[in-house]
C-alpha positions, 0 to 999 in steps of 0.5 A: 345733645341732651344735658344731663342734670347739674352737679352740686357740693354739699353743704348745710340748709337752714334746717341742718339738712345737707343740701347741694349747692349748683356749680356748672354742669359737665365740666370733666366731661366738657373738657373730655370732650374737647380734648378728644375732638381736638385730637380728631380735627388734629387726626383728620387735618395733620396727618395727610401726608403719613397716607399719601398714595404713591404712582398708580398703575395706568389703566383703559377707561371702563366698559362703557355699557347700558345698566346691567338686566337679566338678558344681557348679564353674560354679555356685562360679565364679558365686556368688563372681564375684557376690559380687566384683562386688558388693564392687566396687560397695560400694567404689566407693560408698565412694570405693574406685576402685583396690579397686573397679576390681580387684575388677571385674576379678577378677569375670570370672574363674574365682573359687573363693573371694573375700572382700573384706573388709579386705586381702582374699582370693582363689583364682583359677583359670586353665584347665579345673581339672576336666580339668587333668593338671597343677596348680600351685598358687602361694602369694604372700609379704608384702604380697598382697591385692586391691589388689596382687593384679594383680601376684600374677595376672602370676606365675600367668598367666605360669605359665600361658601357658608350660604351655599352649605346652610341654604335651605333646599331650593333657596339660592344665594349670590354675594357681591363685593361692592368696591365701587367707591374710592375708600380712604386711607387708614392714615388719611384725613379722608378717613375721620370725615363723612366726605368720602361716604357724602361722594360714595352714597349716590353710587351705592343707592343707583347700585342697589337699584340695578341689583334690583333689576337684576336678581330675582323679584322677591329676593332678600337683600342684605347690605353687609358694612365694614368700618369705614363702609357703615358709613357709606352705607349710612349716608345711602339708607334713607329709602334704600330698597334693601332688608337688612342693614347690617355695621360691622366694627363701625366707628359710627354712622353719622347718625345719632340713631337707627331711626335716623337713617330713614330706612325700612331696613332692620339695622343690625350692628356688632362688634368683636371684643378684640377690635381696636375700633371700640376705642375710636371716640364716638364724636363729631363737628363740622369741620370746612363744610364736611363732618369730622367723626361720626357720632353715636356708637352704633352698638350702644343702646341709645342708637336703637340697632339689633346688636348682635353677639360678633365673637373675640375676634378683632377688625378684620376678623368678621368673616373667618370661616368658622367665627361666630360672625360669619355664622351670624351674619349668615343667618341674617342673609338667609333671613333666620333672624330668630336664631340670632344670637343678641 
């Protein structure tokens, strides 16, 4: 990290001339700093407990299938629509209600991956992906899984619903709501380290690549990323064949930069004026062979992304139908960047 100039007390020159006499550099702001790093360590290594997961639902293995393609899409929708129906059965029989009610749900839609053991996993497409010109792929922060998962598919259908009306005349668009990592827990150590996102970035990297395979040859891919999830997608950036990149109430990315991230992508951040993730502090350190914290804000000016006006609303609140979000980061999928608001 840069050091920033030695401070002085004034004193007298020979001449008479006040002058300056050097005293060690940022010893307020050290302090600061090793004070709000020791009250993260404390955060990630002290809390365990307060997050831990009570019993999980048991629940089949997934479908196991080739990498989806065009020809055989119908068929990957139905084997994991199967396969979420029977986990619903296997939880009902196990005195699951909620799990079990979800997961029937989510057997009719358009599931390109499902597994329902422990928290749970799902990649769940809204539209017609194999035609989309337009794709959005959203990635969820702390404490998704199939029994939140409701409120993460009230982000994507939101999405959704705005593309579909603003859409110009013979473009198509689809969203996907990637949970396909195990996301920390709000209350967790997991979830002021990099460790989760180092686990989910390999996923979320092969992911993109079968989208490509899939959906149309020229679409446009945007990469949406909540909380926890700019984190995620951070970790995945780097030669990663999507258009945009966007951080939405990012604690940061664990990046110093947007140039860090290695990406061909226009990496957009925001960040509601009501979100409590303002006041995360933005350090880090290696902390037992992973990162705790993750850096620079990513709406700052010092990181260099496209930062983006998000509104009054609060963390949760990027995708309420009628937000100046929503309408933003509808445009940005639709790829009419000029008209956003900075």
């Amino acid at each position: 990290m840069e050091q920033g100039r030695e401070r002085g007390t004034p004193g007298t020159g020979p001449d008479g001339a006040e002058t300056t006499a050097p005293r060690p550099a940022h010893r307020p702001a050290g302090r600061l700093r090793r004070g709000l790093l020791a009250a993260l360590v404390a955060a990630a290594v002290a809390v365990p407990l307060a997050g831990a997961a009570g019993p999980q639902a048991p629940a089949p293995p997934p479908a196991r299938l080739a990498p989806p393609a065009v020809a055989g899409l119908d068929a990957t929708y139905a084997a994991h629509r199967a396969n979420a129906a029977e986990a619903a059965r296997t939880a009902a029989d196990h005195g699951y209600r909620d799990r079990a009610a979800v997961e029937r749900a989510l057997a009719r839609t358009q599931l390109l991956y499902f597994d329902g053991r422990g928290a749970g996993l799902v990649t769940e497409v809204l539209g017609d992906l194999a035609h989309a010109d337009r794709v959005a792929v959203l990635v969820p922060g702390s404490d998704t899984g199939i029994d939140t998962y409701d409120r993460f598919r009230a982000t994507a259908l939101a999405l959704h619903q705005r593309l579909t009306r603003e859409a110009p005349a013979g473009v198509r668009t689809a969203v996907v709501a990637w949970l396909g990592y195990e996301t920390p827990g709000t209350v967790s150590p997991s979830v002021a380290t990099t460790g989760r996102a180092e686990e989910a970035a390999p996923e979320l990297r092969a992911f993109v690549g079968d989208l490509r395979s899939v959906a149309a040859p020229r679409a446009r891919v945007s990469l949406l990323c909540h909380s926890y999830g700019s984190v995620v997608c951070a970790r995945a950036a780097a030669g990663l064949d999507v258009d945009d990149l966007v951080f939405l109430g990012s604690p940061g990315t664990g990046a110093d930069t947007a140039a860090g991230l290695r990406t061909r992508a226009r990496v957009w951040a925001a960040r509601g004026a009501g979100d409590w993730v303002e006041h995360v502090p933005h350090l880090d350190a290696a902390l037992f062979g992973t990162t705790v914290g993750f850096g620079t804000d990513p709406v700052s000016e010092e990181y260099g992304a496209r930062v983006f006006a998000a509104g009054d609303g609060g963390h949760s609140d990027y995708f309420t139908p009628g937000s100046l979000s929503l309408a933003t980061l509808t445009r940005i999928v639709l790829g009419h960047t000029q008209e956003v608001t900075r």
